[in-house]
N, C-alpha and C positions, 0 to 999 in steps of 0.2 A: 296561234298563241300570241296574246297581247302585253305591255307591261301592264296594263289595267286592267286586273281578274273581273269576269264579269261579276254580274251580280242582277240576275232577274228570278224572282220565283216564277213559278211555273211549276205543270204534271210532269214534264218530262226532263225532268232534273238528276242530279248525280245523287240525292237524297233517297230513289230508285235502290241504286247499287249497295249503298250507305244502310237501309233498313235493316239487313241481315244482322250486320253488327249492334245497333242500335237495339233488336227485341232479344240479344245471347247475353245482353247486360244484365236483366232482370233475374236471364235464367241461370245465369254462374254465382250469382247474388243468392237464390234461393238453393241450389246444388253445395253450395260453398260452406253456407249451414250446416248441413248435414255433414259432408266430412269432415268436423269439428274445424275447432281453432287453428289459427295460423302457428309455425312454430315456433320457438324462442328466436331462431336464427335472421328469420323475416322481419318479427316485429321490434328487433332491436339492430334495424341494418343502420348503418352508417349515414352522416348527415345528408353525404352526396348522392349514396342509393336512393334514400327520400327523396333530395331534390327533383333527380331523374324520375321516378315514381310520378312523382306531384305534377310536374311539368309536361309526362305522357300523355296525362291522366287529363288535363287541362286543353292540351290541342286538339287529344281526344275530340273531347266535346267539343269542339270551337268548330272542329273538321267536321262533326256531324251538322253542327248550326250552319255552315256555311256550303256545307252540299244541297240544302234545300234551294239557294238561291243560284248556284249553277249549273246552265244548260248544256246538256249532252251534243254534241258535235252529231247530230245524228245522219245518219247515211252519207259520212265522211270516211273519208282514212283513217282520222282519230279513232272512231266511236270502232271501225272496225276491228282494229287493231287493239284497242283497247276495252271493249267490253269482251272478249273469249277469257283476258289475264282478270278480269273482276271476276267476271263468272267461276272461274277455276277457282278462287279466293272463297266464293261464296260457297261452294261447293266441299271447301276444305274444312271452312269454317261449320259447316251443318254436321259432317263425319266427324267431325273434333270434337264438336257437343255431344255429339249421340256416345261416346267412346268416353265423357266422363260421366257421364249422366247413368252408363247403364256398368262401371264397376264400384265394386263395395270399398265403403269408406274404410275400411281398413286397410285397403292395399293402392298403392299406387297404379296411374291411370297407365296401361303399357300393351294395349291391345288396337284394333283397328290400322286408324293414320299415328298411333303414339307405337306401335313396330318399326316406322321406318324412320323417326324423328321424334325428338323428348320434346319440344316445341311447336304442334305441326298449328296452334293458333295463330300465334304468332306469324309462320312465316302465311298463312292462308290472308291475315291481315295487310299484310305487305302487298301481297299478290292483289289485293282490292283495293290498298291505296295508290296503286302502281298502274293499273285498269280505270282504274276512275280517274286521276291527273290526264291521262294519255286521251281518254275518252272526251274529258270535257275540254284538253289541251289549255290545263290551267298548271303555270309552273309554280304556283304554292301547295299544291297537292301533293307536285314531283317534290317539291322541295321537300315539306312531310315526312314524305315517302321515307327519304336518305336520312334527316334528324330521324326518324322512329328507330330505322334497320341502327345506327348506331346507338340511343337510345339503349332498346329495350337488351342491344349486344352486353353493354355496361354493365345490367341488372342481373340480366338471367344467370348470374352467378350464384347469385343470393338465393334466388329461388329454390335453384339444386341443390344447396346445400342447407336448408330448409326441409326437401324433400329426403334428405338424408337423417337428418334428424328425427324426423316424423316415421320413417318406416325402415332407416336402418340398413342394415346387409340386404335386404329383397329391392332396392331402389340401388345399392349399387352395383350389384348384381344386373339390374337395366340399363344401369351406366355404359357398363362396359362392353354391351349385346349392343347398344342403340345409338347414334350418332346423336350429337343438340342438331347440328342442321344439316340435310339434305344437300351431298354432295361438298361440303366440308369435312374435309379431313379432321379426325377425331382427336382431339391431344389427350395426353396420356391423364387420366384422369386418378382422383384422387383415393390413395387407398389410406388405412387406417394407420392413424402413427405419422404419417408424412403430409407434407405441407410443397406446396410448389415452389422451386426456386427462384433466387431473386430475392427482389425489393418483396413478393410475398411472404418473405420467412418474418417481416415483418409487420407486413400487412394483413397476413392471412388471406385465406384458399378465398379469391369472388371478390376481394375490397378493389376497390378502386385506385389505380398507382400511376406516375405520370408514364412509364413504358403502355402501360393500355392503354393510356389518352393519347400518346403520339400513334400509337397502333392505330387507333378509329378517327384520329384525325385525319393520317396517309387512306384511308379508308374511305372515309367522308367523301379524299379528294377525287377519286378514284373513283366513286360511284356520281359524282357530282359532274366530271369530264365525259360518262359512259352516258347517263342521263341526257347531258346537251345535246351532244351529237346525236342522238336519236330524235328526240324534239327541236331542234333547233335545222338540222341537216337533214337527217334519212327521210322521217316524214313528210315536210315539205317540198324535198324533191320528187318526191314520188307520187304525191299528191300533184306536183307541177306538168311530170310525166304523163298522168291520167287523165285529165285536163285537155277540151278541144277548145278549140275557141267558141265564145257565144255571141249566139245571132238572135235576133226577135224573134218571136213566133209569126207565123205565117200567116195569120188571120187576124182581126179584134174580136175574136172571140174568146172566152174566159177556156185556159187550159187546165182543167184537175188534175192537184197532184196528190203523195201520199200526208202531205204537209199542208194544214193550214187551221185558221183562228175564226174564229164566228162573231160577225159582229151585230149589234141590234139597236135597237130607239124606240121606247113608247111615245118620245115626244118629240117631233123633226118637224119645221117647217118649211112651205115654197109658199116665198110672197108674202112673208106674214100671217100664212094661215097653214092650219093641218097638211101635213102631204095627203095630194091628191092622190086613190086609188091608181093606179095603172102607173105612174110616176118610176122612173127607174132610176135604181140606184147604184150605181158602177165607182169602184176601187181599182187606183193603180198603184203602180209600185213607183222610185224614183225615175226608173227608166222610160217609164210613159206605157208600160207592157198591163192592159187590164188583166185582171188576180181576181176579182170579183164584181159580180153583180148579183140585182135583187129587183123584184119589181111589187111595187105595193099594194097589198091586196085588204090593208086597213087602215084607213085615215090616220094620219099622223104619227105611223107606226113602219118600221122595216125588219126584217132579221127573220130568222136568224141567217144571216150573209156570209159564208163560208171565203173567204179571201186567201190568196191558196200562196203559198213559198215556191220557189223555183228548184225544178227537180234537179239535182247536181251530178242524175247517170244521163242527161241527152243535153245535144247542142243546143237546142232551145232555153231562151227565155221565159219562162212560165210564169214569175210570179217574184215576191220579193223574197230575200233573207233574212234573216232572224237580225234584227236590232232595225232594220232600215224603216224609213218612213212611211206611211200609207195617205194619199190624197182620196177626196170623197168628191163624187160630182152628184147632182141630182137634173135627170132629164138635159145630162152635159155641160151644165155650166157649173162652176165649181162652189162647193160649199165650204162655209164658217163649219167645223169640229168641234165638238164638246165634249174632252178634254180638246184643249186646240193641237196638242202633240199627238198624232196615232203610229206607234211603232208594232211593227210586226214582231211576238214574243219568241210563243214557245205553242208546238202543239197543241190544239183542243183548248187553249183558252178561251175566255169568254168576257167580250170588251162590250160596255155601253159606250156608243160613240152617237151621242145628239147632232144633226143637222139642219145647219141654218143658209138657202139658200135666197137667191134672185134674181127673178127672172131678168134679162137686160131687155128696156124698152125698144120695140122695131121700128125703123125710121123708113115710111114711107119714098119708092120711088119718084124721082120726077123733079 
């Protein structure tokens, strides 16, 4: 984890995990028709429900835009530990849609995953922003993560009592059967005629009052401390623990691993003219460890050249890491790059990298 989130597109990106959520947009949009209009109680909430609303609604998307450009921690601690908690997310998230999608708009949704929680999107969401931060060991995901869970805590007042309005004694009737969330203790929830004590006798049953904002501030802090320690401490010593030390490999032969980028050139020269047929074309990494070769088998053309990342389950050096530099030789002397920068990205990409080399004149014996 770095203070500077990455930022590389690539296939094998956190926008993977992200997709799920991404294609339930359309389909709550089209489901959401059908069980008519929202109720009075929703569309006339409070300035600050809005705001929270608006402000979800908004990182939302920022968080789908920006998992296209960060790469998964793959075959780390991170990815491991953190893609099972996406997965279950995603997994919630599918059971959740299937469970509105498949009762009648006249009744509230109270079957499937909405038996064991009035909310099971919600928190399946959590679980894939929680998976994906950890996975790609980006702390504005984790960050996210904590604004969302408080967040969407603020709202979901509004909602229920919405869903009371809309369907009346059959929804509170589920109230009272079903927890809002898994493993929180249920408060005593609202019956007809009465209003909850407090500052809500003024504010009414879901408004927003400074007692709940100190609540979810102490909360914030709470999950903010629990977060750290996990990514800042538990992971990295454990990843430190896992950890041998690394030696070269043992040969200058190219080692394949499950990681690596392909690179190619229809147009590369040695000497000022086309690459010669048979001409070989070797990649290393910074450490001097060769990652790739290629040998030419069309004039002024290489590729496609597989340059391979260093496997992080053996001692061995294999190859480079995701961000580091790639040097190009041709027939071992070093070549001019076209882009002059080549960094090693992301899985299965696919770089044009032109080469420009020369041969250095032989100075006769004697």
């Amino acid at each position: 984890m770095t203070p500077i989130p990455a930022f590389e597109m690539g296939v094998w990106n956190a926008w993977i995990l992200m997709l799920p959520v991404m294609l339930t947009i359309p389909f709550y949009l089209l489901i959401g028709k059908r069980r008519g209009p929202s109720p009075p109680r929703e569309l006339n909430a409070s300035k600050i429900e809005k705001t929270i609303t608006f402000s979800l609604t908004s990182l939302d998307f920022l968080a789908m835009i920006y998992s296209v450009f960060l790469p998964l921690k793959l075959w780390t601690p991170w990815f491991y530990v953190g893609f099972p908690v996406a997965l279950l997310g995603i997994i919630g998230i599918i059971m959740g849609s299937v469970n509105w999608a498949t009762t009648p708009p006249d009744a509230p949704v109270s079957g499937g995953l909405y038996h064991y929680t009035r909310h099971p999107f919600y928190i399946a969401y959590v679980l894939i922003l929680l998976g994906v931060g950890i996975a790609t060991a980006s702390w504005l995901f984790l960050l996210y993560c904590v604004v969302y869970v408080v967040g969407i805590s603020s709202y979901v007042h509004t909602e229920e009592e919405g869903c009371l309005e809309k369907y009346g004694n059959t929804y509170r009737e589920y109230m009272n059967r079903t927890p809002r969330w898994i493993g929180i203790p249920r408060r005593r929830e609202w019956r007809k005629g009465e209003v909850d004590v407090g500052e809500q006798e003024q504010a009414g049953p879901g408004r927003i009052t400074a007692s709940r904002v100190v609540h979810w501030v102490l909360l914030l802090a709470a999950l903010s401390v629990t977060v750290g320690l996990l990514v800042i401490w538990v992971l990295p010593q454990w990843q430190e623990s896992e950890e041998e030390p690394v030696v070269s490999q043992p040969s200058a032969q190219v080692v394949p691993t499950t990681m690596w980028i392909n690179l190619y050139s229809p147009a590369s020269l040695l000497d000022g003219n086309p690459l010669p047929v048979g001409a070989v074309i070797t990649a290393y990494d910074p450490g001097g460890i060769l990652c790739g070769e290629f040998t030419v088998v069309r004039p002024g053309q290489y590729g496609l050249m597989p340059v391979y990342a260093d496997d992080a389950t053996t001692t061995w050096d294999e190859g480079a890491v995701p961000g580091e530099n790639i040097s190009l030789r041709i027939n071992g002397f070093p070549a001019r790059t076209i882009p002059a920068e080549i960094r090693w990205t992301s899985l299965g990409d696919l770089l044009r990298v032109d080469l420009v080399a020369t041969t250095p004149p032989s100075h006769p014996q004697g």
